[in-house]
TORLOMI-735704 format. One record per residue (C-alpha): residue number from 0; residue in one letter; x, y, z. Coordinates in nm, 3 decimals. Layout:
<torlums>
i->NUM&aa->A&east->X&north->Y&up->Z
...
</torlums>
This chain:
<torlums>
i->0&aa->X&east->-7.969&north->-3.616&up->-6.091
i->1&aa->X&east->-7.802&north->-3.341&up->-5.855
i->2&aa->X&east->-7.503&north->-3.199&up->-5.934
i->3&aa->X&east->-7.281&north->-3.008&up->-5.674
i->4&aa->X&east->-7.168&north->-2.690&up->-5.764
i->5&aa->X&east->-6.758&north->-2.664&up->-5.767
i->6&aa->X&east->-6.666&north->-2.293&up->-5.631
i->7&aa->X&east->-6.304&north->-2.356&up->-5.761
i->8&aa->X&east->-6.446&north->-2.419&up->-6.155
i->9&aa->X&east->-6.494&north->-1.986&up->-6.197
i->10&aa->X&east->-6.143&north->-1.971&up->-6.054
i->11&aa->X&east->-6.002&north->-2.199&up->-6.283
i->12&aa->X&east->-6.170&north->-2.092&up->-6.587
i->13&aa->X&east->-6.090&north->-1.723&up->-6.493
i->14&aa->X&east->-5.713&north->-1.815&up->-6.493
i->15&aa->X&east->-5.708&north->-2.042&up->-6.787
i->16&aa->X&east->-5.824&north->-1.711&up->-6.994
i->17&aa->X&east->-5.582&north->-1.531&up->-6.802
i->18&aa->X&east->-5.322&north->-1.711&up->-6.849
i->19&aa->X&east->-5.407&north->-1.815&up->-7.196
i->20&aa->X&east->-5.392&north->-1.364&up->-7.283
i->21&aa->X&east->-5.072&north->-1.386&up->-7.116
i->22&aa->X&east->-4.917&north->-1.643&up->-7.334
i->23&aa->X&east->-4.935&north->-1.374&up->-7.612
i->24&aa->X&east->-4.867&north->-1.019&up->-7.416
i->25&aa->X&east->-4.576&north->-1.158&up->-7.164
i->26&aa->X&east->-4.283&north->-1.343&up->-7.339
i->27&aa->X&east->-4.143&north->-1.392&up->-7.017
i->28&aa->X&east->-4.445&north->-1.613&up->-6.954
i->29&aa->X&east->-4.427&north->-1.822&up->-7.187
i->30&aa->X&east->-4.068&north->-1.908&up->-7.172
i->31&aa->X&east->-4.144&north->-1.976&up->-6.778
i->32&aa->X&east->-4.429&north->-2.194&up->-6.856
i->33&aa->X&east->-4.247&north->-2.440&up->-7.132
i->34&aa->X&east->-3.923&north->-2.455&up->-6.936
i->35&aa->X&east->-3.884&north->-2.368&up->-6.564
i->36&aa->X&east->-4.279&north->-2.469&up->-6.453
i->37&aa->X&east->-4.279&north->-2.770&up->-6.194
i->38&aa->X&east->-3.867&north->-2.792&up->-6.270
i->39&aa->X&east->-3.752&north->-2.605&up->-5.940
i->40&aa->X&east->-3.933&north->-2.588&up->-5.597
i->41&aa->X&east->-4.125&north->-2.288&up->-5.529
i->42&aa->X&east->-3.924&north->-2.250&up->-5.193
i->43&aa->X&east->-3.633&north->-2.240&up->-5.437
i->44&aa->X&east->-3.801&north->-1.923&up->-5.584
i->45&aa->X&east->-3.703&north->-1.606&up->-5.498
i->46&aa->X&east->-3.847&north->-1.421&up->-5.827
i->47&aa->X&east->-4.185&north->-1.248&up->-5.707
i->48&aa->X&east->-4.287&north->-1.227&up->-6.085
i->49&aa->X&east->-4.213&north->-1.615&up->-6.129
i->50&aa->X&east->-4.371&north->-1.705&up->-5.817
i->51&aa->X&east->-4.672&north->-1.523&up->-5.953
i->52&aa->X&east->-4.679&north->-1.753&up->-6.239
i->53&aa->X&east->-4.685&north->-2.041&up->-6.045
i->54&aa->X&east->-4.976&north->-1.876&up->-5.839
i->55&aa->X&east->-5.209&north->-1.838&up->-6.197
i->56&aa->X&east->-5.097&north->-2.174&up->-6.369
i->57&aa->X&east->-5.182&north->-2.390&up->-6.028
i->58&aa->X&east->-5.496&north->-2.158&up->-5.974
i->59&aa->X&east->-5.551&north->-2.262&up->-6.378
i->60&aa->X&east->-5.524&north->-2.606&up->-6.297
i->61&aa->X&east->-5.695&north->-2.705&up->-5.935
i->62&aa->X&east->-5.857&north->-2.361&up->-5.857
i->63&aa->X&east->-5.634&north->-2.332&up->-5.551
i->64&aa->X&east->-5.266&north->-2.297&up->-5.413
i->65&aa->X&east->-5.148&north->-2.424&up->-5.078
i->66&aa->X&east->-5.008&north->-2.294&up->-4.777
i->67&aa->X&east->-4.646&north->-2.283&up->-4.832
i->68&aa->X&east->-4.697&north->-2.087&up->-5.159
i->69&aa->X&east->-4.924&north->-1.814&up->-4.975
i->70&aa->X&east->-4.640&north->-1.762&up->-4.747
i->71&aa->X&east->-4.375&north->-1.747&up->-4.977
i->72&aa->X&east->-4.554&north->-1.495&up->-5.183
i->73&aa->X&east->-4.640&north->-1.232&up->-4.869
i->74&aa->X&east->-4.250&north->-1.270&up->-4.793
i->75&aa->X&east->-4.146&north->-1.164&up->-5.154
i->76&aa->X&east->-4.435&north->-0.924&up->-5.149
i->77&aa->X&east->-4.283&north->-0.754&up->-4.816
i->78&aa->X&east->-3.931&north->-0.774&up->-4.972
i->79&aa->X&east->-4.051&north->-0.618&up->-5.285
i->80&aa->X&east->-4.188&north->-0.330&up->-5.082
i->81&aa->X&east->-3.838&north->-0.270&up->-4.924
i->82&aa->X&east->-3.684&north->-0.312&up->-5.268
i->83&aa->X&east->-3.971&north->0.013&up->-5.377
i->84&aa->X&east->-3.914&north->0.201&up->-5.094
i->85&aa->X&east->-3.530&north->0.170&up->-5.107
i->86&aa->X&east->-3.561&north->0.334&up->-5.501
i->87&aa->X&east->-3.723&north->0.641&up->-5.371
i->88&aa->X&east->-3.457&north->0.781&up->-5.091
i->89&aa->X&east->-3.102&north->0.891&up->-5.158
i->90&aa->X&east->-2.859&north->0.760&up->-4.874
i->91&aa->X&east->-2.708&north->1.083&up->-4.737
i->92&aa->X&east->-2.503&north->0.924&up->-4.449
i->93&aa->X&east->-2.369&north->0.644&up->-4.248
i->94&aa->X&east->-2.252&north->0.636&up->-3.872
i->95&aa->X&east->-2.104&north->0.355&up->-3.700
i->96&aa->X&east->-2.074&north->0.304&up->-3.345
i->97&aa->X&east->-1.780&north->0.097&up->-3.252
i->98&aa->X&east->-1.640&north->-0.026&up->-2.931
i->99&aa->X&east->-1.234&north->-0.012&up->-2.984
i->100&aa->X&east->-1.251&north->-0.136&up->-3.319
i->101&aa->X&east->-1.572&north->-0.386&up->-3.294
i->102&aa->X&east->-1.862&north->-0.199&up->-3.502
i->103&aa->X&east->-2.147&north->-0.279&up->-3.259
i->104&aa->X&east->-2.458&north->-0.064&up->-3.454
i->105&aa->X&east->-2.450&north->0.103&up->-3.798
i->106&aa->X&east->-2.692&north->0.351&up->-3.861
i->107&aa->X&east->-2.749&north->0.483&up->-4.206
i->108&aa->X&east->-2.926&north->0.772&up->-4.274
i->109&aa->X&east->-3.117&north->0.925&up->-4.603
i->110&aa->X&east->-3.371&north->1.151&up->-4.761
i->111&aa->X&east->-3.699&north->1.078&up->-4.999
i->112&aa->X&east->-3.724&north->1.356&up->-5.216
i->113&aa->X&east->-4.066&north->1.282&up->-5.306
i->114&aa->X&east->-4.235&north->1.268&up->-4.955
i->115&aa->X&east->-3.949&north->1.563&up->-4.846
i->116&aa->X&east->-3.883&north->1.350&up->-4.552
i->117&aa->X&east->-3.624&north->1.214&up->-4.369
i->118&aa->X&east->-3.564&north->0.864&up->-4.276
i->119&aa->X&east->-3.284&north->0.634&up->-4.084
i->120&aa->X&east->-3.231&north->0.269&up->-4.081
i->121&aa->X&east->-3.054&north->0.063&up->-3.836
i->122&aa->X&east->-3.101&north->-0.310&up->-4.042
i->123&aa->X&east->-3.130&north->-0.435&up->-4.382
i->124&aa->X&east->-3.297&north->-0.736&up->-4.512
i->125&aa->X&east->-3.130&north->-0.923&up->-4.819
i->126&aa->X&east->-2.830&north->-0.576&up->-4.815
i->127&aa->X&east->-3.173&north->-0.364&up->-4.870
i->128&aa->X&east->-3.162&north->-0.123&up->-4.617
i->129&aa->X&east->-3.519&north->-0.108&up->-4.399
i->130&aa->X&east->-3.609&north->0.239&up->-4.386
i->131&aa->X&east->-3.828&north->0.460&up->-4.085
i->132&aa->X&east->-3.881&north->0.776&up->-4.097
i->133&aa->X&east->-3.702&north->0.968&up->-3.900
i->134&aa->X&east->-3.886&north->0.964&up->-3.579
i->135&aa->X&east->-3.723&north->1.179&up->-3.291
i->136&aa->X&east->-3.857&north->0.904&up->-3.013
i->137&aa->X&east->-3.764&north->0.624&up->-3.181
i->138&aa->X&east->-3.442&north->0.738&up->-3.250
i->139&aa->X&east->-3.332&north->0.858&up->-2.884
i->140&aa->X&east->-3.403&north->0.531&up->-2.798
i->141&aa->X&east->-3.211&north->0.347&up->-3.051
i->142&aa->X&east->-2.919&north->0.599&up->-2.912
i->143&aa->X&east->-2.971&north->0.514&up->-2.556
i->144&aa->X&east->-2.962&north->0.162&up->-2.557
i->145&aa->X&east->-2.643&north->0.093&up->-2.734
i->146&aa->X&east->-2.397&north->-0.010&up->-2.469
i->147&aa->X&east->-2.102&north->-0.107&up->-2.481
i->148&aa->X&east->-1.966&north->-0.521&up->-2.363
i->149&aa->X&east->-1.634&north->-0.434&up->-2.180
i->150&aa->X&east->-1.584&north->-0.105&up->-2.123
i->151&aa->X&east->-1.777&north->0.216&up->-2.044
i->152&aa->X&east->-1.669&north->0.375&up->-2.370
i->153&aa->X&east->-1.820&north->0.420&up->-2.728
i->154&aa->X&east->-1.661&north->0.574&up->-3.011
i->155&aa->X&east->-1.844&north->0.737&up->-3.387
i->156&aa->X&east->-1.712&north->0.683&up->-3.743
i->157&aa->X&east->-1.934&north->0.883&up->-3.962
i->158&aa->X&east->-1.944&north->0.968&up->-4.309
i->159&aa->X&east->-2.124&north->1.204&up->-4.515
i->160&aa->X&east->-2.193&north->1.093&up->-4.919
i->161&aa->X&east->-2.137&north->1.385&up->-5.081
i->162&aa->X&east->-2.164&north->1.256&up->-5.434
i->163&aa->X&east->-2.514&north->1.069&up->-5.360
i->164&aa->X&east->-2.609&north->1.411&up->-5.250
i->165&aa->X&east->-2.439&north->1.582&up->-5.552
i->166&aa->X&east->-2.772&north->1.658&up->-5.793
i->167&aa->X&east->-2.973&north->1.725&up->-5.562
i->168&aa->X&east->-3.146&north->2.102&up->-5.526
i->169&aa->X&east->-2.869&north->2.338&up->-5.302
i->170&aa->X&east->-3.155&north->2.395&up->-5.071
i->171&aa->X&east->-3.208&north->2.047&up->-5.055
i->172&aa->X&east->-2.821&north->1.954&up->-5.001
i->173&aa->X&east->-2.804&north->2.196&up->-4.693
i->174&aa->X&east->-3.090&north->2.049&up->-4.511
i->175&aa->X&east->-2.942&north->1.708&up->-4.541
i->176&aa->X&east->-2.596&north->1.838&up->-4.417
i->177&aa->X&east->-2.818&north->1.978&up->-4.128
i->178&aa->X&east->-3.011&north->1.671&up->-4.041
i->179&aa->X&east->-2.675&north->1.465&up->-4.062
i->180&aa->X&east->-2.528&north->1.668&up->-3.832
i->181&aa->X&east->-2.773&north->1.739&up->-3.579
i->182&aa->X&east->-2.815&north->1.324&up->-3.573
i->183&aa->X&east->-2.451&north->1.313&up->-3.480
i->184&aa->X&east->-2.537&north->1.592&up->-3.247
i->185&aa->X&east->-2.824&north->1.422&up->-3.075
i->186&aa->X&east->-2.595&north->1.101&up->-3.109
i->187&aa->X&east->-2.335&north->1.175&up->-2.886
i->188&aa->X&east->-2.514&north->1.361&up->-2.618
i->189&aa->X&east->-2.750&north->1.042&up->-2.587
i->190&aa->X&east->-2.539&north->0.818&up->-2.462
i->191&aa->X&east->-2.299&north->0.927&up->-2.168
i->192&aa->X&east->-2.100&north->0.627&up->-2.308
i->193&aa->X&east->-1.912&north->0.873&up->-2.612
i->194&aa->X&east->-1.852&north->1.134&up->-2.367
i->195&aa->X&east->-1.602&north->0.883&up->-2.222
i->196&aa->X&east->-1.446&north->0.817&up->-2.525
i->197&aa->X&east->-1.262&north->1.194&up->-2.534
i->198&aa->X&east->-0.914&north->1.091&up->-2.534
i->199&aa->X&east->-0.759&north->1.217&up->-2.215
i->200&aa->X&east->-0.459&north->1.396&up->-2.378
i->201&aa->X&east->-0.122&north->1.421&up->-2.232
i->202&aa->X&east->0.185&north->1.582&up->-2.424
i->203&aa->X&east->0.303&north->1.346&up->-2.691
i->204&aa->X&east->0.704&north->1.472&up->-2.599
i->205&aa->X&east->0.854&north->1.210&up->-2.820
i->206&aa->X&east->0.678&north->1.253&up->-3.100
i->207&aa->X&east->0.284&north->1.322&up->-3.196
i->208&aa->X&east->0.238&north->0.972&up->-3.412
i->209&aa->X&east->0.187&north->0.825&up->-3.063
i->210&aa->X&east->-0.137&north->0.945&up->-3.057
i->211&aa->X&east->-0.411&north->0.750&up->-3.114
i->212&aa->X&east->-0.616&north->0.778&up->-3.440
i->213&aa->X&east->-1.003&north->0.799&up->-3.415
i->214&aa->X&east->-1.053&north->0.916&up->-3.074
i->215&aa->X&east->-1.201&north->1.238&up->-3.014
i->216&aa->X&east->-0.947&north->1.503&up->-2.814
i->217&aa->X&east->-1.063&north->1.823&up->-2.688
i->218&aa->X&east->-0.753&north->2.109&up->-2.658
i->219&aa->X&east->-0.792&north->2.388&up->-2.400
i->220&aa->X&east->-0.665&north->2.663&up->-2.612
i->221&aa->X&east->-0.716&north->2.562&up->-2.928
i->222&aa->X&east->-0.949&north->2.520&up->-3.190
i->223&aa->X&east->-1.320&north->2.476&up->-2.978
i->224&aa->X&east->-1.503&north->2.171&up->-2.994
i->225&aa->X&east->-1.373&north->1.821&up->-3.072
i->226&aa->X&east->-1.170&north->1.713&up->-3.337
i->227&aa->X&east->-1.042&north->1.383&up->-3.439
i->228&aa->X&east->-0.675&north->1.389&up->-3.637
i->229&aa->X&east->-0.674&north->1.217&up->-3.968
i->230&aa->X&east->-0.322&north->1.321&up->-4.117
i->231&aa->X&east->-0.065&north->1.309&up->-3.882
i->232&aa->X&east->0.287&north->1.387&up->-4.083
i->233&aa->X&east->0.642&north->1.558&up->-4.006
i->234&aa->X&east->0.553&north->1.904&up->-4.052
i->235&aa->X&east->0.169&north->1.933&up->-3.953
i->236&aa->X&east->-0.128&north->1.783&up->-3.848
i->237&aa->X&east->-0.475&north->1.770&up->-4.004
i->238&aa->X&east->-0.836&north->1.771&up->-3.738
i->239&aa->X&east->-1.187&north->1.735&up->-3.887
i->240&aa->X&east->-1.436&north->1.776&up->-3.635
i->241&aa->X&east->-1.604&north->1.479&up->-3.473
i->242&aa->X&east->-1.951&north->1.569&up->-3.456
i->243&aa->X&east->-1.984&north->1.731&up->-3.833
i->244&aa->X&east->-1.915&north->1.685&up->-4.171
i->245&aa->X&east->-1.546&north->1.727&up->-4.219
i->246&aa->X&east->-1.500&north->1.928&up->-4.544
i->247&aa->X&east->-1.228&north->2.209&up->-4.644
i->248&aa->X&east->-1.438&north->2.482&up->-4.500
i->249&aa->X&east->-1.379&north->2.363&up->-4.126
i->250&aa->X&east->-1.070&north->2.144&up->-4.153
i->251&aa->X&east->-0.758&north->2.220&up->-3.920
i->252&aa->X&east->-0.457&north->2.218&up->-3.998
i->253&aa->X&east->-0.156&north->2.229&up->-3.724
i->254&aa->X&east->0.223&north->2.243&up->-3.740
i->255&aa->X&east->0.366&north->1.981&up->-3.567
i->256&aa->X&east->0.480&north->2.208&up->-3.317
i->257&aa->X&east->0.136&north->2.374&up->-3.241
i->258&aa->X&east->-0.028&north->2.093&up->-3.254
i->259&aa->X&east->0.216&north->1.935&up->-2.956
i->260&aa->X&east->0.199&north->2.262&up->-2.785
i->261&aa->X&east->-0.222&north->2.277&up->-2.761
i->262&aa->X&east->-0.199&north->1.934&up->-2.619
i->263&aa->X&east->0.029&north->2.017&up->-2.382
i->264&aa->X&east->-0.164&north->2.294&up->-2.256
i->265&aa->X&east->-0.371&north->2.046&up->-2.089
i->266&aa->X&east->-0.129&north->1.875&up->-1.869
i->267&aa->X&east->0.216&north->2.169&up->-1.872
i->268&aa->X&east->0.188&north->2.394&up->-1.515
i->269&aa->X&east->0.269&north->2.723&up->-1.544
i->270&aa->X&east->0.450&north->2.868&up->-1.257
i->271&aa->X&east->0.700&north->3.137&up->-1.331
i->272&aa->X&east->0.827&north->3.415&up->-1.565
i->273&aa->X&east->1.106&north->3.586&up->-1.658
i->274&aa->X&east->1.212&north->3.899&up->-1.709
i->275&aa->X&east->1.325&north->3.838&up->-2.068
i->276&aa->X&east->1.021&north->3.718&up->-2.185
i->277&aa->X&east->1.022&north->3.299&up->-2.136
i->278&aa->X&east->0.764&north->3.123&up->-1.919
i->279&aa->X&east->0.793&north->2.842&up->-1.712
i->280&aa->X&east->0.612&north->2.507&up->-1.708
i->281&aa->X&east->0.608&north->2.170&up->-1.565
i->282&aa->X&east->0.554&north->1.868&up->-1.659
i->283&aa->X&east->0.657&north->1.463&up->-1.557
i->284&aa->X&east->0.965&north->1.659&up->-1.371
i->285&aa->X&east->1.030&north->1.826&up->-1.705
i->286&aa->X&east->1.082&north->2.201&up->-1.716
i->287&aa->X&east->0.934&north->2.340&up->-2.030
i->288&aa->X&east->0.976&north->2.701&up->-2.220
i->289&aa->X&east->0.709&north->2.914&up->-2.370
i->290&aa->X&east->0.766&north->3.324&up->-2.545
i->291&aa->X&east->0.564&north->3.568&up->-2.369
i->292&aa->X&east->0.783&north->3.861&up->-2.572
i->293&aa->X&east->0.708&north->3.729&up->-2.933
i->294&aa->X&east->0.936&north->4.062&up->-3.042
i->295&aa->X&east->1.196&north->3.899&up->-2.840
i->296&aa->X&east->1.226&north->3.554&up->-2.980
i->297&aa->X&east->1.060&north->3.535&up->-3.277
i->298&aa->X&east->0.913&north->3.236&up->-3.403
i->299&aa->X&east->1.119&north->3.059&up->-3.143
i->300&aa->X&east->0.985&north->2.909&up->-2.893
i->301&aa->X&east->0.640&north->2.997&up->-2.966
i->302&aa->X&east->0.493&north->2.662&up->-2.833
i->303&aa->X&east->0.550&north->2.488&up->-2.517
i->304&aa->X&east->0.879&north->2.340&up->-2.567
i->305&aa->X&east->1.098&north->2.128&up->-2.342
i->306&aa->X&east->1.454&north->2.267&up->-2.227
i->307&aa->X&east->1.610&north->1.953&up->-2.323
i->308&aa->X&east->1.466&north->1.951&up->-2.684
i->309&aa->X&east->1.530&north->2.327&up->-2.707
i->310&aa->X&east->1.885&north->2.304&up->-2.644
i->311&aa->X&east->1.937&north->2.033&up->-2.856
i->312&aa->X&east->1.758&north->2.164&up->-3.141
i->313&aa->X&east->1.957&north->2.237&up->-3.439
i->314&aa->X&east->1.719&north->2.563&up->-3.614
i->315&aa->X&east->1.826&north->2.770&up->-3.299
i->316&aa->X&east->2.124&north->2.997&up->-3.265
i->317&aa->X&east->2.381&north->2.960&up->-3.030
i->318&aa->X&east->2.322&north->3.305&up->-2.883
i->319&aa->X&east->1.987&north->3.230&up->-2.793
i->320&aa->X&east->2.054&north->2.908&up->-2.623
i->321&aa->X&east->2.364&north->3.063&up->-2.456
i->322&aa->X&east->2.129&north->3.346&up->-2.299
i->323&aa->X&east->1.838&north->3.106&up->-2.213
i->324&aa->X&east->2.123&north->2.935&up->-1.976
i->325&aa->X&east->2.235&north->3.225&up->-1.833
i->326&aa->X&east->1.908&north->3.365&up->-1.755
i->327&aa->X&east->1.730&north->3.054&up->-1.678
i->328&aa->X&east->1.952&north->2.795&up->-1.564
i->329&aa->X&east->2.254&north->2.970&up->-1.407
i->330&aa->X&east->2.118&north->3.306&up->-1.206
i->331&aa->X&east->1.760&north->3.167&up->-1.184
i->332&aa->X&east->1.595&north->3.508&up->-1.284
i->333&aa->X&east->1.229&north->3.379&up->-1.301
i->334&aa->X&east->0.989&north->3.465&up->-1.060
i->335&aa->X&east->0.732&north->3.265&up->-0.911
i->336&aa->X&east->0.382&north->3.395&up->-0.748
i->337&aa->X&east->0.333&north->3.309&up->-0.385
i->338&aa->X&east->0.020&north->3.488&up->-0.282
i->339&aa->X&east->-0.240&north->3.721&up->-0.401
i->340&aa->X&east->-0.417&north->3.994&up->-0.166
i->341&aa->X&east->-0.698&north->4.132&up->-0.223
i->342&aa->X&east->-0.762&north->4.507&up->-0.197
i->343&aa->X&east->-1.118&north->4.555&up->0.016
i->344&aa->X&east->-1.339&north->4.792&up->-0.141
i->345&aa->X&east->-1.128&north->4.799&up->-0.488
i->346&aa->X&east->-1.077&north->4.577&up->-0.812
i->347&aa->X&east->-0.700&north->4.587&up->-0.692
i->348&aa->X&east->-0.517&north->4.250&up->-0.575
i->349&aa->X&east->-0.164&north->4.289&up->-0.443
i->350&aa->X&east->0.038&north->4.015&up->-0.630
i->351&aa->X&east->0.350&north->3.876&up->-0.409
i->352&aa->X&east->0.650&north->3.720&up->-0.613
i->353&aa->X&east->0.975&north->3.514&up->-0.499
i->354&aa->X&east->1.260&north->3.592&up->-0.693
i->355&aa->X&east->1.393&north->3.233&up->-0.761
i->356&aa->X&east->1.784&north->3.302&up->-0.785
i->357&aa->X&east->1.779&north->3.542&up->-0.458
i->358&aa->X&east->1.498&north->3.430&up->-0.253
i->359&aa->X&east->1.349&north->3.804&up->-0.239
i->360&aa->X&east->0.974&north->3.894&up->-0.269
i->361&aa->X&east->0.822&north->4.130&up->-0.515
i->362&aa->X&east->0.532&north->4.305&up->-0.553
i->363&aa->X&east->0.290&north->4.408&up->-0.865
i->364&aa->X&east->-0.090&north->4.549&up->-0.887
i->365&aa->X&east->-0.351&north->4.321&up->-1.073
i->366&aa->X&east->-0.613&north->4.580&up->-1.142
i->367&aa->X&east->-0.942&north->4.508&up->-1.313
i->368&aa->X&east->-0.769&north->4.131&up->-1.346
i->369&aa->X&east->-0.521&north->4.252&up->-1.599
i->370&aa->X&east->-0.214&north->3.997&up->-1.494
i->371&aa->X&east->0.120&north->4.256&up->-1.429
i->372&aa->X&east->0.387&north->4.172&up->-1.682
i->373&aa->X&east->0.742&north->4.116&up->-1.494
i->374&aa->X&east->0.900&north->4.470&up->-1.564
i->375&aa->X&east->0.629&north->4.606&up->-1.337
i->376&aa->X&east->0.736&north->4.373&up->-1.058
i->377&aa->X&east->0.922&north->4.633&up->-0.776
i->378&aa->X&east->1.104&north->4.504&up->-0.407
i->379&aa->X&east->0.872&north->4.467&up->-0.178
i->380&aa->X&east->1.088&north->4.704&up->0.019
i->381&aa->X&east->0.959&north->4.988&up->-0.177
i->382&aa->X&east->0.604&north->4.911&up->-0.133
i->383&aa->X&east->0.592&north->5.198&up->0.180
i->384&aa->X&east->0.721&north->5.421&up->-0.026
i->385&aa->X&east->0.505&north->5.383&up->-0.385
i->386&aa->X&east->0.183&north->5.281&up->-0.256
i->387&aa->X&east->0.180&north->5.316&up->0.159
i->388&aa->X&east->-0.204&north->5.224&up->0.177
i->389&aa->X&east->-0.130&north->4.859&up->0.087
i->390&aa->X&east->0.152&north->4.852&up->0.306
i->391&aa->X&east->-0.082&north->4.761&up->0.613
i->392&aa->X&east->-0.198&north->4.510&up->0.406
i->393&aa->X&east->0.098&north->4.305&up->0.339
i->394&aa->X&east->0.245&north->4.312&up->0.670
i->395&aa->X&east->-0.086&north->4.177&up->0.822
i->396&aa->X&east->-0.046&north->3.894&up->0.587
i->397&aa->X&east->0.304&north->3.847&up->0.763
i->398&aa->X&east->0.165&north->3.855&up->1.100
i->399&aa->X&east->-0.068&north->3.551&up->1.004
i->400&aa->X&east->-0.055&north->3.242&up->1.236
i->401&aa->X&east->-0.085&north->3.005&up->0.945
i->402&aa->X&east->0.241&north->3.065&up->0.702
i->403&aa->X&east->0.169&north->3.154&up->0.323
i->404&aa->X&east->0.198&north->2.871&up->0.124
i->405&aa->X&east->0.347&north->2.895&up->-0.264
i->406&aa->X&east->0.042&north->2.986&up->-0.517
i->407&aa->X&east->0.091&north->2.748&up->-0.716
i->408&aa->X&east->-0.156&north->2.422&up->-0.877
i->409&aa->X&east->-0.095&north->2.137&up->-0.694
i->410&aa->X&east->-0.071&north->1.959&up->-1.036
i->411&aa->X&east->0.274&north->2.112&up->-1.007
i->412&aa->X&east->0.584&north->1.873&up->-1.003
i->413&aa->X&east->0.946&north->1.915&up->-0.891
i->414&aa->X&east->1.256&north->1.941&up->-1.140
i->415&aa->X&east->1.571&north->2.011&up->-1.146
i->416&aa->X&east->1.770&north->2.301&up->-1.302
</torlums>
């Protein structure tokens, strides 16, 4: 009589003694076997050391497992590996990339101290982050094709984890400080999209909490680079920088006034000076006042400040305001620059002036571009006399068909005095 040979009788034996071992060595087992065994669905499973069991006690029993189970088992095996590979790095860093305040990509960013290497992930599977190392290519073109859905303009919130960073070597901790910020570097210069999202500044006049928190601002003469105010109070104004960590080391921090003043600088005109010591500035039809002669004024008016709000201000004396008026408002002794002519052959320009409150013109030398302050402006009158070879100069300026036209930016708005 012929018997066919069974390949699925080793199998089973082999797990029936394996099985049978682990009834003694794995507790766990055994307590899976008596209770939870052919109780729940192994779809319902999402133990990979349960689903294991199954695999050995229906391997035990028929020699083989069916389709479903194989696939359930590479999914957990796959998740299991992201579980692993999660243990070994140390999250250094998140940035989020938001359109107004819809988060469109988070990136998170961290460090395996075992490989020293650096990886980033974009996605996480069961709030396990998937991990890639950090691959210059693939991450330009993760930058690059995040676009925003109705606008042209992207914004970053970062943050640095300084605590998960903590025990790690000093060495260590600066390199990952370096690779977050170069990543926020590389971030914003990939995408032409954050270089619209600069806040185009204009002077906050009626008070600084109108500007916006989180967008990046860029100020002319102030600190360099871009910085993003986080404290906004009374009395000052704290910046951390947009594209690195923000810590105490490189934190700003702004009076209220300079802070107003720095903005202003961006959109205030400057057009005149006086002879005590005040500059001149427009703005929206506003005239605004600036100290050129700190030794003059003090701490007054060291920022761009507007005449109304300077004569209504209670910290200043009487005196002051009195004389401001006078000077300013009542004989107009400010002067403002109408034309500038070159000396040939000679780092000279001849500076020409209008005396606002009598309509007569001045002159002062600009040599090796150091601006003339207003004490060295003379009557032109006197120009024959003091310095005769410029005097052909100036009066073949005044023979010119085409009139001279007021040097000033054509930013420059009217206002009243």
């Amino acid at each position: 009589m012929n018997r066919t040979f069974d390949t699925r009788n080793p199998i089973k034996l082999f797990y029936k003694v394996r099985n049978w071992v682990s009834r003694f060595r794995d507790p766990e087992f055994r307590t899976f076997r008596k209770f939870e065994y052919k109780v729940s669905p192994t779809d319902a499973l999402n133990d990979l050391k349960k689903l294991r069991y199954v695999r050995n006690l229906e391997l035990a029993e028929s020699g083989f497992i069916n389709t479903a189970l194989k696939e359930q088992l590479k999914r957990l095996r796959q998740q299991d590996l992201l579980f692993q590979k999660d243990r070994t790095i140390v999250p250094i860093g998140r940035m989020v990339i938001l359109e107004g305040d819809t988060a469109l990509r988070t990136i998170l960013l961290g460090y395996c101290k075992v490989e020293d290497k650096n990886y980033l992930s974009q996605n996480k599977v069961h709030n396990c982050p998937v991990w890639h190392p950090n691959d210059g290519t693939r991450y330009l073109k993760l930058v690059a094709g995040i676009y925003p859905s109705t606008s042209d303009t992207l914004r970053i919130e970062h943050r640095y984890f300084h605590q998960d960073v903590s025990y790690l070597d000093q060495d260590i901790q600066q390199k990952t400080l370096a690779f977050f910020n170069t990543a926020l570097q590389t971030l914003y210069l990939g995408n032409k999209c954050f270089q619209n999202g600069v806040q185009e500044i204009t002077p906050p006049i009626d008070g600084i909490k109108q500007l916006s928190l989180g967008l990046p601002i860029q100020m002319a003469d102030g600190p360099k680079g871009l910085y993003v105010p986080i404290a906004i109070q009374k009395d000052y104004v704290t910046l951390v920088p947009y594209l690195a960590v923000g810590n105490d080391q490189n934190r700003v921090y702004l009076s209220a006034e300079a802070f107003r003043s720095l903005l202003g600088e961006k959109s205030i005109v400057p057009f005149a000076e006086t002879k005590m010591g005040l500059s001149l500035g427009t703005f929206d039809d506003r005239l605004f006042l600036k100290a050129t002669a700190s030794e003059r004024f003090g701490a007054t008016l060291e920022y761009w400040t507007a005449l109304d709000d300077f004569l209504e201000a209670k910290n200043v004396s009487k005196r002051l305001k009195y004389m401001v008026v006078q000077d300013v408002i009542k004989k107009k002794d400010f002067f403002v620059k109408t034309d500038d002519l070159p000396v040939p052959g000679a780092q000279i320009v001849l500076e020409l002036y209008t005396h606002y409150g009598s309509g007569k013109t001045f002159y002062a030398l600009n040599k090796n571009e150091q601006s003339p302050k207003p004490e060295a402006y003379r009557p032109i009158t006197s120009l024959k006399d003091h310095y005769p070879q410029y005097d052909a100069l100036y009066k073949a300026s005044c023979e010119r068909a085409v009139p001279l036209k007021t040097a000033r930016s054509p930013k420059q708005k009217t206002f009243h005095l």
